[in-house]
FIMIKE-676485 format. One record per residue (C-alpha): residue number from 0; x, y, z. Coordinates in nm, 2 decimals. Layout:
residues N
R num      u      v      w
R NUM      X      Y      Z
...
***
This chain:
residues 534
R num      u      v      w
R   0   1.26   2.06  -0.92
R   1   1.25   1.74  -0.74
R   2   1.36   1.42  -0.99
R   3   1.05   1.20  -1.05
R   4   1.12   0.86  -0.86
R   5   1.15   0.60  -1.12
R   6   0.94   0.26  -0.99
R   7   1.16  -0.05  -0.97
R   8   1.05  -0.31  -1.31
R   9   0.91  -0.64  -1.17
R  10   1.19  -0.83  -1.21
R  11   1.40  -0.58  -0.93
R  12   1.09  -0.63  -0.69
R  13   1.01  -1.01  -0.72
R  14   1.41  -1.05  -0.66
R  15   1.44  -0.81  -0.36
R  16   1.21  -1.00  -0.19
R  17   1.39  -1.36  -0.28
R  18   1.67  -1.13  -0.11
R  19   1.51  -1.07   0.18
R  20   1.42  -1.42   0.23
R  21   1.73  -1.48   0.20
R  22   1.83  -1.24   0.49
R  23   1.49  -1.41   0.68
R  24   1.71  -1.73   0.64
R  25   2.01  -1.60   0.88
R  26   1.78  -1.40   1.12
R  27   1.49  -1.68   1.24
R  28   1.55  -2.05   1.33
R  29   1.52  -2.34   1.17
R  30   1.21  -2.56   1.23
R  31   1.01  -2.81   1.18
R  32   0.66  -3.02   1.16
R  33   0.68  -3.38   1.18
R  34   0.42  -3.54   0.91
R  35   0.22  -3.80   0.81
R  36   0.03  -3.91   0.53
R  37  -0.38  -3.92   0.49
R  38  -0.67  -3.97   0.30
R  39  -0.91  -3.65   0.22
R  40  -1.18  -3.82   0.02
R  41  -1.01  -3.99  -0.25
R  42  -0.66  -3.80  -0.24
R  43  -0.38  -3.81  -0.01
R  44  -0.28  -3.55   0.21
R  45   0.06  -3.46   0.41
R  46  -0.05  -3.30   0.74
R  47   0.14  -3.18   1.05
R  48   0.12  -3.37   1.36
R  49  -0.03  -3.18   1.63
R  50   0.22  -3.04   1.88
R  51   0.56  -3.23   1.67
R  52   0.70  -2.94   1.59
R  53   1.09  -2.89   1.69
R  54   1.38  -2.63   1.61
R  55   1.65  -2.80   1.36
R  56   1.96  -2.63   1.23
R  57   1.86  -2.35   0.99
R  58   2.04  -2.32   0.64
R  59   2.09  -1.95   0.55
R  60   2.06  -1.90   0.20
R  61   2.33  -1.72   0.02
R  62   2.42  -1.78  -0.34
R  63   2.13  -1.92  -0.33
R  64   1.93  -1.60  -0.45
R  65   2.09  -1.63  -0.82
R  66   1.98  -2.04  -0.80
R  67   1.63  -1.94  -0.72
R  68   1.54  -1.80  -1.08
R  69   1.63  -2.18  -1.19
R  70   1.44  -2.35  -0.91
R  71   1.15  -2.15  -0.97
R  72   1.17  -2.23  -1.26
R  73   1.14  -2.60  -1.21
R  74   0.89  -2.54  -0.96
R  75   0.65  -2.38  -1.16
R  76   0.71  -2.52  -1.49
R  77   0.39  -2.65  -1.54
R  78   0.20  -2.30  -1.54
R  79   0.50  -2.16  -1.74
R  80   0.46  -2.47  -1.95
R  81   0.10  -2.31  -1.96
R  82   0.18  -2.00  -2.01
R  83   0.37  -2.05  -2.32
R  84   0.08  -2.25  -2.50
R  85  -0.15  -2.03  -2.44
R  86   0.02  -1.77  -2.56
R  87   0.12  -1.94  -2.87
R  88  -0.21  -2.02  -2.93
R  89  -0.39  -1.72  -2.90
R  90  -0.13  -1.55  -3.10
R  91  -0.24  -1.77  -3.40
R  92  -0.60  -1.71  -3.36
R  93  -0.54  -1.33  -3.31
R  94  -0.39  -1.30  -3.63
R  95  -0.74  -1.46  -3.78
R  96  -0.87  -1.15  -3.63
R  97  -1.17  -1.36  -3.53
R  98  -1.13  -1.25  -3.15
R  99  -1.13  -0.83  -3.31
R 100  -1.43  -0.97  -3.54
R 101  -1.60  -1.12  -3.23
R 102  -1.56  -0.80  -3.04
R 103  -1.69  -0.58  -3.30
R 104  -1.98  -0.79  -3.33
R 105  -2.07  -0.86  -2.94
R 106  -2.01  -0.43  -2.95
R 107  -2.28  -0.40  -3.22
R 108  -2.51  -0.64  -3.02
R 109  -2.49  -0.42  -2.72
R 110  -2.58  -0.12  -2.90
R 111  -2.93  -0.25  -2.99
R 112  -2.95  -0.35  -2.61
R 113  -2.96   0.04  -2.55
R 114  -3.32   0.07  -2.65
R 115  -3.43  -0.10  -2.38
R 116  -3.52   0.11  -2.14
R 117  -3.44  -0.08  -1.80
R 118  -3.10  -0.18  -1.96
R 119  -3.01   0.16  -2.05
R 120  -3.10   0.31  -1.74
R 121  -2.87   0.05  -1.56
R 122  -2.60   0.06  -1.82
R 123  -2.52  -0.19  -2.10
R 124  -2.17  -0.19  -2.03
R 125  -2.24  -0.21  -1.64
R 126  -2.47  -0.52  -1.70
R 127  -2.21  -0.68  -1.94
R 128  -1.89  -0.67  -1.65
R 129  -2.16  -0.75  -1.39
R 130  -2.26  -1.08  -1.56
R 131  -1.90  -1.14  -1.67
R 132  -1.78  -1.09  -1.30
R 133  -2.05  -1.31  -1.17
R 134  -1.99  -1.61  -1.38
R 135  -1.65  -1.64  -1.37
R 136  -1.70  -1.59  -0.93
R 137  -1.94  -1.86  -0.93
R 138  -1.63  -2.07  -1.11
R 139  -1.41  -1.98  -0.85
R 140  -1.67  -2.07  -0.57
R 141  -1.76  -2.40  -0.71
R 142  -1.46  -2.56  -0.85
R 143  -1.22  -2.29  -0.77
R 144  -1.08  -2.17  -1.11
R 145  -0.78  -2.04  -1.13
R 146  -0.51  -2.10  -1.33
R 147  -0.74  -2.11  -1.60
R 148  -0.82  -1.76  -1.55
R 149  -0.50  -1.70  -1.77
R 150  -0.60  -1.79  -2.06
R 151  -0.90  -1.57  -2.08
R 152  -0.70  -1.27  -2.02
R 153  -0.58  -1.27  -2.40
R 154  -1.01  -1.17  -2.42
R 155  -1.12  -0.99  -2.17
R 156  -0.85  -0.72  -2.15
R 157  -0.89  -0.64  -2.55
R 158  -1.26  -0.64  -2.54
R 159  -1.24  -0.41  -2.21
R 160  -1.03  -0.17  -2.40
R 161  -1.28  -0.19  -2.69
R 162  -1.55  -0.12  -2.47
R 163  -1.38   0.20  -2.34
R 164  -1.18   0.09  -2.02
R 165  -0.85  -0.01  -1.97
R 166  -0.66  -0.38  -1.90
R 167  -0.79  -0.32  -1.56
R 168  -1.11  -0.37  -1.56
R 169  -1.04  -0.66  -1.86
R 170  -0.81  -0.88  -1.53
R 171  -1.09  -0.77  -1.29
R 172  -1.38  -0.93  -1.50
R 173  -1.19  -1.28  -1.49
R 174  -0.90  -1.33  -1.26
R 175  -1.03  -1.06  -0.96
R 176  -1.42  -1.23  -1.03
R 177  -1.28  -1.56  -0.99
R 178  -1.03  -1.44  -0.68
R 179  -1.34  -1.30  -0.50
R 180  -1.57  -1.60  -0.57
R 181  -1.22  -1.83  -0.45
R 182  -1.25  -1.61  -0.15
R 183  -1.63  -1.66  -0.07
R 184  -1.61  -2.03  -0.21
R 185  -1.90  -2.21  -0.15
R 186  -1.80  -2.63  -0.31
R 187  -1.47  -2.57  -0.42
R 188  -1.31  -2.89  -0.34
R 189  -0.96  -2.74  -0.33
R 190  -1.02  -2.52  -0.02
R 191  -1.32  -2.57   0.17
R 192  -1.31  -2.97   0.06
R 193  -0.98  -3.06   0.23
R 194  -0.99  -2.77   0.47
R 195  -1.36  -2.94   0.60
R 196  -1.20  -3.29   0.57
R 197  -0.91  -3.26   0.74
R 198  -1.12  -3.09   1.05
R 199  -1.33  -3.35   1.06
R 200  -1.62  -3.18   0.90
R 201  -1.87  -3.28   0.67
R 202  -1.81  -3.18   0.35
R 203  -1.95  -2.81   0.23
R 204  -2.17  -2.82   0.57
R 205  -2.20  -2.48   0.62
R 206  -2.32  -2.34   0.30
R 207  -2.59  -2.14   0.38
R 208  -2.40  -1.91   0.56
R 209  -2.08  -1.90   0.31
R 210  -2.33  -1.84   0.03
R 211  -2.44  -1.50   0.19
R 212  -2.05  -1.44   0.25
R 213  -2.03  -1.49  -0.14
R 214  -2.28  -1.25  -0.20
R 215  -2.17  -0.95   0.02
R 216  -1.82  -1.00  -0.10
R 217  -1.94  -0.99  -0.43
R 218  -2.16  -0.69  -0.43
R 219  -1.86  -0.48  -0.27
R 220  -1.59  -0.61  -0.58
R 221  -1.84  -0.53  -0.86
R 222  -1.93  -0.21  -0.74
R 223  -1.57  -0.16  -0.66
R 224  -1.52  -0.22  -1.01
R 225  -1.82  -0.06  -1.20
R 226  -1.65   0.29  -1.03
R 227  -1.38   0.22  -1.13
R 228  -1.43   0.16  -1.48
R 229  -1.71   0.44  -1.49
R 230  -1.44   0.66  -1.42
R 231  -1.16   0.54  -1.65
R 232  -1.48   0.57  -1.95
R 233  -1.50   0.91  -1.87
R 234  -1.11   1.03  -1.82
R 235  -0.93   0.69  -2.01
R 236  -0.58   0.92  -1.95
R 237  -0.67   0.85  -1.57
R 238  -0.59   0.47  -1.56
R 239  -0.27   0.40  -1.45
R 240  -0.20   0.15  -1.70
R 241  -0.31   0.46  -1.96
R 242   0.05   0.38  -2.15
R 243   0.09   0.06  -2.11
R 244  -0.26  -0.02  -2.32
R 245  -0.08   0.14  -2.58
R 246   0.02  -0.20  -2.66
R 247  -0.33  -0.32  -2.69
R 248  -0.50  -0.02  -2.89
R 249  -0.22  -0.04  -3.08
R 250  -0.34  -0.41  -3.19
R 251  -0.71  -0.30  -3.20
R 252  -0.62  -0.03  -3.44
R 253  -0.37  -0.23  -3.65
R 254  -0.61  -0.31  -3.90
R 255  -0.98  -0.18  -3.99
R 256  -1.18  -0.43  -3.86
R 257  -1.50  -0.33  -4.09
R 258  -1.27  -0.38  -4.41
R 259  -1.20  -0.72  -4.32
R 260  -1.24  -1.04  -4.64
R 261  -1.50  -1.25  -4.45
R 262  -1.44  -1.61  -4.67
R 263  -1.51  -1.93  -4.55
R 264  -1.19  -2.13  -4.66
R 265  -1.20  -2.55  -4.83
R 266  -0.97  -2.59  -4.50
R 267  -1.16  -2.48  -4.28
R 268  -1.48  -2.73  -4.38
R 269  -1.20  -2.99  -4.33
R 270  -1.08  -2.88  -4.02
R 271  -1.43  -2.89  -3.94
R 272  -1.52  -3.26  -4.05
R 273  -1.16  -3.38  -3.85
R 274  -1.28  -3.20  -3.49
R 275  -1.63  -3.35  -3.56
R 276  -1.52  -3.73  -3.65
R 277  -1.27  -3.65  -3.33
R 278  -1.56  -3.56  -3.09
R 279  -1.80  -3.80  -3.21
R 280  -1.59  -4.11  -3.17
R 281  -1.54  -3.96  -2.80
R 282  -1.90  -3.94  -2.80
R 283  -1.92  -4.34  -2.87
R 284  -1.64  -4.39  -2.64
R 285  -1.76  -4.21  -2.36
R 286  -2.10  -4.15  -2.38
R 287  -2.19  -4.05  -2.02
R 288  -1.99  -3.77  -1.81
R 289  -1.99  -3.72  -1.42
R 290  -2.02  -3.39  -1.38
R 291  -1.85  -3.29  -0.97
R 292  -2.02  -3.01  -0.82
R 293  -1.91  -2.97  -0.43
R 294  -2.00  -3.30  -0.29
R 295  -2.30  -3.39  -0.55
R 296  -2.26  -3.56  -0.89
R 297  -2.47  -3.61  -1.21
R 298  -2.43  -3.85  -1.49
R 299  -2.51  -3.69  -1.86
R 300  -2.44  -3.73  -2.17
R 301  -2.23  -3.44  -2.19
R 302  -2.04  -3.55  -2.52
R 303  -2.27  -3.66  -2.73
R 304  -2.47  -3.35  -2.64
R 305  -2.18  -3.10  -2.70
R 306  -2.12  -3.30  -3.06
R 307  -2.43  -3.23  -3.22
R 308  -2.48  -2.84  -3.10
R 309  -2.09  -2.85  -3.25
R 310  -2.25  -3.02  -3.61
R 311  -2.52  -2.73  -3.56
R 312  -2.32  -2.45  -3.48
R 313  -2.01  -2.47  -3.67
R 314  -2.21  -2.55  -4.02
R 315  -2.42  -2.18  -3.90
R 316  -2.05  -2.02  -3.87
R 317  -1.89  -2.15  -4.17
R 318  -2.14  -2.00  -4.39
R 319  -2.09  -1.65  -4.26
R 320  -1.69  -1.65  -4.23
R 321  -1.41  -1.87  -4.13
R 322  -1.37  -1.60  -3.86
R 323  -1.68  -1.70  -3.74
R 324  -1.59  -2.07  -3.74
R 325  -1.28  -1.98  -3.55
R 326  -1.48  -1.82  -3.25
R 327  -1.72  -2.09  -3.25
R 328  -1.37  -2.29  -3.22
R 329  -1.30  -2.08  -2.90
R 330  -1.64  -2.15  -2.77
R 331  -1.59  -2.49  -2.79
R 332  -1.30  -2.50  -2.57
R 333  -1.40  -2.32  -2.31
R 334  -1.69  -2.59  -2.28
R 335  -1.46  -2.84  -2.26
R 336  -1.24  -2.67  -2.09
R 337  -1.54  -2.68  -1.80
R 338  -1.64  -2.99  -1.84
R 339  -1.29  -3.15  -1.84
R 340  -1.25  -2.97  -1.47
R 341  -1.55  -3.07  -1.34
R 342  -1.61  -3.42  -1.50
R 343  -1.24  -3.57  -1.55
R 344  -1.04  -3.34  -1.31
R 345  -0.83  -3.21  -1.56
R 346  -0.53  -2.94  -1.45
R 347  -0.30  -2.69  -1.62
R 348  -0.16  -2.96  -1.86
R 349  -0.51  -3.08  -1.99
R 350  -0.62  -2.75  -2.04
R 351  -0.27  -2.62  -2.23
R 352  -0.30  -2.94  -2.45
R 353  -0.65  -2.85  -2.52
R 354  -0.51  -2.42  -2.63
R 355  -0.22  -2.59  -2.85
R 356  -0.48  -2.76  -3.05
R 357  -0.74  -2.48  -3.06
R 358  -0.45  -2.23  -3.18
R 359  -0.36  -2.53  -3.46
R 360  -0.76  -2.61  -3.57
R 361  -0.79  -2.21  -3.57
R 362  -0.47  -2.20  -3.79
R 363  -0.55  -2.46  -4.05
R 364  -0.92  -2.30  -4.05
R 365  -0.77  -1.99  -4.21
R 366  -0.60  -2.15  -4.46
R 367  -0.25  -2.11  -4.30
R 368   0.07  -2.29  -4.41
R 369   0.22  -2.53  -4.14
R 370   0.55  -2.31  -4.15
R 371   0.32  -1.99  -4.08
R 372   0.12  -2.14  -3.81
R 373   0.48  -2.27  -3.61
R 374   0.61  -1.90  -3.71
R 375   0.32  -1.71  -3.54
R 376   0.32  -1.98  -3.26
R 377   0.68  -1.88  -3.22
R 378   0.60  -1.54  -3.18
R 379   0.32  -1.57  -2.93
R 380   0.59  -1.72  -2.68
R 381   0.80  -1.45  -2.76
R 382   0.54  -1.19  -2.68
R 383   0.44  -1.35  -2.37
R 384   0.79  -1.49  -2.25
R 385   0.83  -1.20  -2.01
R 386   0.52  -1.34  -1.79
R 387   0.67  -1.68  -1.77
R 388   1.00  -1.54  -1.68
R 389   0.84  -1.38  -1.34
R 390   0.67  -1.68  -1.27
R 391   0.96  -1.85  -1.24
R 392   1.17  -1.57  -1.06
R 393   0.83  -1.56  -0.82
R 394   0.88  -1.91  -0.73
R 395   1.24  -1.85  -0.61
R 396   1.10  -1.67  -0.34
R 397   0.90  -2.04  -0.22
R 398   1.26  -2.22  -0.29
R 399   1.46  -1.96  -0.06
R 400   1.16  -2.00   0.23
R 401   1.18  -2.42   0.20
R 402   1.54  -2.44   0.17
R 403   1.63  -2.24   0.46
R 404   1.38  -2.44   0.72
R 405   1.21  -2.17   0.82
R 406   0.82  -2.19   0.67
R 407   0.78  -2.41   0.97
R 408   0.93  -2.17   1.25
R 409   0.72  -1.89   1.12
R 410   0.39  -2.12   1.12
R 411   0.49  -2.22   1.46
R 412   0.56  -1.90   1.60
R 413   0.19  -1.73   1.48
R 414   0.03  -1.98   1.62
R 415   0.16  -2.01   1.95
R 416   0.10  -1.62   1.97
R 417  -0.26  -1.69   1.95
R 418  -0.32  -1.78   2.28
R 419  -0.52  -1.62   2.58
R 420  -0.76  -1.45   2.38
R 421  -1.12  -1.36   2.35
R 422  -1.32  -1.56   2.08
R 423  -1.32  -1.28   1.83
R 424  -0.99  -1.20   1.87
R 425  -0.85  -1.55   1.84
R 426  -1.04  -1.63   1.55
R 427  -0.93  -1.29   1.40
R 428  -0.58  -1.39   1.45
R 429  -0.62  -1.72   1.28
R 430  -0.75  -1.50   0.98
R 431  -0.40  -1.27   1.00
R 432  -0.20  -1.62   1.06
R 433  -0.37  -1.76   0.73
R 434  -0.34  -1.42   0.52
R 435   0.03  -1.42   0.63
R 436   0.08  -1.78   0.56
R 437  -0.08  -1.70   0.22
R 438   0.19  -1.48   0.09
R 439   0.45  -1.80   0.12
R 440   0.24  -2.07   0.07
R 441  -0.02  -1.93  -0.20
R 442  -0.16  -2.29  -0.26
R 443  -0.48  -2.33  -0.11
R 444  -0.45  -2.71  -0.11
R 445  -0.08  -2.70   0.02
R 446  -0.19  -2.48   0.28
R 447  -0.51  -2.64   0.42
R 448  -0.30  -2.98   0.49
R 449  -0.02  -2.76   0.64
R 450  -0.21  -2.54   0.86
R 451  -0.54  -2.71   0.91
R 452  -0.46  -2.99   1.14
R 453  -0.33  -2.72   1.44
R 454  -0.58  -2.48   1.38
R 455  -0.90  -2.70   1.40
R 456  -0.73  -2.86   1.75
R 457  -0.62  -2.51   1.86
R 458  -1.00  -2.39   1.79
R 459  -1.13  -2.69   2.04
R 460  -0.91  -2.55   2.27
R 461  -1.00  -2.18   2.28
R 462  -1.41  -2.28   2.24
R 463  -1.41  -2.18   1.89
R 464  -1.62  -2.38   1.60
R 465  -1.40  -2.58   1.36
R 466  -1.63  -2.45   1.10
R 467  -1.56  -2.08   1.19
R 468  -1.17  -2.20   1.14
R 469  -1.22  -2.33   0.78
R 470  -1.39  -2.01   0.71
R 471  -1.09  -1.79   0.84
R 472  -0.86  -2.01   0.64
R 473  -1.10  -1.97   0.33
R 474  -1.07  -1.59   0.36
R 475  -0.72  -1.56   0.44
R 476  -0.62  -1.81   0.15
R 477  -0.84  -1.57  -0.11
R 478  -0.81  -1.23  -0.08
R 479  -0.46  -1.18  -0.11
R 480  -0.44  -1.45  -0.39
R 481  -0.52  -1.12  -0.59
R 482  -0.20  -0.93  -0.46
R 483   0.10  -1.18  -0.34
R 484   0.39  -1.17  -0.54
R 485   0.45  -1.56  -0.47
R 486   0.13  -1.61  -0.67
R 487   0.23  -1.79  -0.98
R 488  -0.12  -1.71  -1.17
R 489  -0.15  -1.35  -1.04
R 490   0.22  -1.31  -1.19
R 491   0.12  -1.49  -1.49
R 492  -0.17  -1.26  -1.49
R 493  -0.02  -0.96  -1.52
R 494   0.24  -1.04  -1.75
R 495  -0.03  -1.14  -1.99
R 496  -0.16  -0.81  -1.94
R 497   0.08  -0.62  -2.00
R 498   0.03  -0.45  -1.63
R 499   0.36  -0.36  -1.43
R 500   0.33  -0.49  -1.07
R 501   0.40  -0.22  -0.91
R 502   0.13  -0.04  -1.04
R 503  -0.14  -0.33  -0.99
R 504  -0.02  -0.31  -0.62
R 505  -0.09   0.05  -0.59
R 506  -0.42   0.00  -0.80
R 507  -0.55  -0.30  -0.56
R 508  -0.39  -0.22  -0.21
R 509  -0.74   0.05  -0.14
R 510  -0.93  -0.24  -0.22
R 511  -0.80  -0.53  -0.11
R 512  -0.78  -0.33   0.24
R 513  -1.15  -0.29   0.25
R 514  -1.21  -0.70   0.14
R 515  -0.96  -0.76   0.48
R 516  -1.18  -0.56   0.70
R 517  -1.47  -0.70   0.55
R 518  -1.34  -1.07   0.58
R 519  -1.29  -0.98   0.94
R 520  -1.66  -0.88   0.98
R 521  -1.82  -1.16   0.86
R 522  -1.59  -1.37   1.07
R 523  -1.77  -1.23   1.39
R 524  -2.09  -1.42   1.33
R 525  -1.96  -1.73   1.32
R 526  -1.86  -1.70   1.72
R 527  -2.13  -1.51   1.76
R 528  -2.42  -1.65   1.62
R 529  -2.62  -1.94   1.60
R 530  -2.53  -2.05   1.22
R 531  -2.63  -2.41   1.04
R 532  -2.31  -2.62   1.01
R 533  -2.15  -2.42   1.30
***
């Protein structure tokens, strides 16, 4: 009988690949752009000078490989920085229970939706991910979530399992939603804003016809996703990550959540009074917010609104439970977590600070000692070191490809190959150069000041809209977001989940085939047709 072939763990594949970058560093030359500085609205960019682009000594990497884990590390310390936090913090609120208590309770709500007979017909559970998946797409469309996408993991994938399905379909209703609206973005200001100002464009021109791109690739991933999850509700043994949930069900069943003291604790009306003195002296201090959508702007009083529905919401929840109070807790963040993107541009360290404190407010709500709080805080990180570790080994790979001089050979090389071609074909090729590009340079804003500045002069060349550029860029930079292995968050992801990378590869490769092909058909009408903003 043939021995089963074991699959390598994570680890063994994210470092055979810093090895054969490694290898990549004695094979190709060394190259490189010269660069200059400009300004992209309000920021400044480092572009490539058009046609500056000369062969310099390479630097093969060799001991380098065992350096990279380090590096990476330093690289990406500010989402394993994030990683950490968030994980410390949702360890603390876990052990409220409040998230089991929420899902219980969202799980009884659904159950009356099945009356209905238009809902039932459709499926609660299909609407529920449908509506999920769309929300969290729209995020990535309009200000291109992301890394944030991380912290709801520690949510979706238990209340997915609840539900019936596995950690799967949990990641695809908030990191793949948000990948696919990254992908079809329609004002993110990240990837379409800089891609668009670098070439010259006015900003988000072109929406009309990226807006219907958002919508076919949307349709395709949630029915992608609704079949799958239909048929891991009806076989759960048939998920791939089938033993790996273990870990989750294991929590879910830990404890019956029916039997559970609901109490509303003397701390917790304090910890209430604190947040609300805290948010209303904001709300004095800052009473009007400018909420940045694409290139518009509004002025509210987003604070002082947000402080009173707080007053009015937390007093509701304290009388049921401190559980309650906690979730409400939860709620609140993820407001301000939106509105601290879109209104004061916050990133990954804004957004951790604002976890560490929800996971402290949610501790002292339940009455916990400051000793047990740092204890289960301590044990969060430990659950969820693993998923910072890959993060860091992933960023080796980056480190290896930089140090040896050669990111700017292969960018050279792919886009001289491109020439002497018909329309479609050239601007499918600037979609393979951008998906390629993707896998070593998975920043979208990194990338569009790399590789913008040749391919919007190369499209003038060739007859080709600029606009039709940005738009292969935009697709190249977000499908494959979902499957690099140089992806910080996808790593992060995963390791939150609990979901070996192999097996997420071999779950996703079908897919993300068929959102390739599809990003190459909706490519054609941009040559072909007569489009607004083309």
């Amino acid at each position: 009988m043939l021995k089963k072939t074991k699959i390598p763990h994570t680890y063994v594949i994210v470092f055979a690949i810093i090895v054969f970058s490694a290898v990549l560093t004695w094979v190709l030359p060394g190259g490189e752009f010269e660069r200059h500085t400009v300004m992209v609205g309000e920021t400044e960019r480092e572009i490539i000078k058009s046609e500056s682009f000369s062969y310099i000594q390479n630097q093969p990497q060799t001991w380098e490989v065992f350096s990279a884990l380090f590096d990476g590390f330093v690289d990406k310390a500010d989402i394993i920085a994030f990683i950490l936090l968030i994980g410390g913090a949702f360890w603390v609120m876990n052990n409220s229970r409040a998230i089991d208590v929420g899902i219980y309770s969202f799980l009884k709500f659904t159950k009356k939706l099945e009356h209905n007979k238009v809902l039932k017909y459709l499926g609660v559970d299909n609407v529920i991910i449908t509506l999920i998946m769309i929300m969290f797409s729209a995020f990535g469309a309009i200000f291109g979530m992301s890394e944030e996408t991380i912290a709801f993991i520690i949510i979706f994938v238990p209340l997915a399992i609840t539900m019936g399905y596995d950690s799967i379909v949990g990641v695809s209703m908030c990191f793949m939603a948000a990948g696919l609206g990254f992908a079809g973005a329609l004002l993110n200001p990240f990837t379409i804003g800089i891609a668009q100002g670098l070439s010259d464009l006015p900003l988000f021109s072109g929406i009309e016809y990226r807006f219907f791109c958002w919508i076919v690739i949307n349709a395709i991933g949630i029915a992608w996703i609704l079949r799958y999850a239909s048929k891991v509700k009806k076989d759960p043994k048939s998920s791939p990550v089938y033993e790996e949930d273990g870990y989750w069900r294991k929590k879910g069943d830990a404890e019956d959540i029916e039997n559970i003291t609901y109490k509303t604790t003397k701390s917790a009306w304090i910890t209430f009074a604190a947040i609300f003195i805290v948010m209303l002296i904001y709300s004095i201090l800052m009473p009007l917010t400018t909420l940045k959508v694409g290139n518009s702007s509004a002025t509210l009083p987003v604070n002082p609104v947000l402080t009173a529905v707080f007053l009015i919401t937390s007093i509701l929840s304290l009388r049921k439970s401190a559980h309650f109070f906690v979730l409400n807790l939860l709620m609140f963040t993820i407001l301000y977590l939106i509105v601290g993107v879109m209104g004061y541009g916050w990133y990954v360290m804004e957004i951790a600070t604002l976890f560490f404190a929800m996971g402290i407010a949610a501790g002292t709500a339940m009455d916990y000692s400051p000793n047990k709080i740092t204890n289960l805080f301590i044990e969060g990180m430990k659950d969820i070191l693993s998923a910072a570790m890959v993060v860091g080994l992933a960023g080796g790979i980056i480190i290896i490809l930089r140090n040896g001089h050669i990111i700017d050979t292969i960018l050279h090389s792919i886009a001289g190959s491109m020439g002497d071609m018909g329309e479609i074909a050239s601007v499918g090729m600037m979609y393979v150069f951008q998906t390629i590009i993707n896998v070593m340079i998975p920043s979208g804003s990194a990338k569009a000041a790399l590789t913008m500045p040749i391919m919007s002069q190369f499209s003038d060349l060739i007859g080709v809209s600029r606009q039709a550029t940005v738009m292969a860029f935009q697709f190249g930079d977000g499908f494959t977001n979902m499957i690099t292995p140089t992806s910080g968050v996808l790593i992060g992801v995963l390791g939150v989940a609990k979901i070996p990378y192999d097996k997420w590869v071999k779950w996703i490769t079908p897919f993300m085939i068929v959102l390739i092909i599809l990003g190459f058909l909706l490519l054609i009408p941009t040559v072909l047709m007569e489009l607004n903003g083309f």
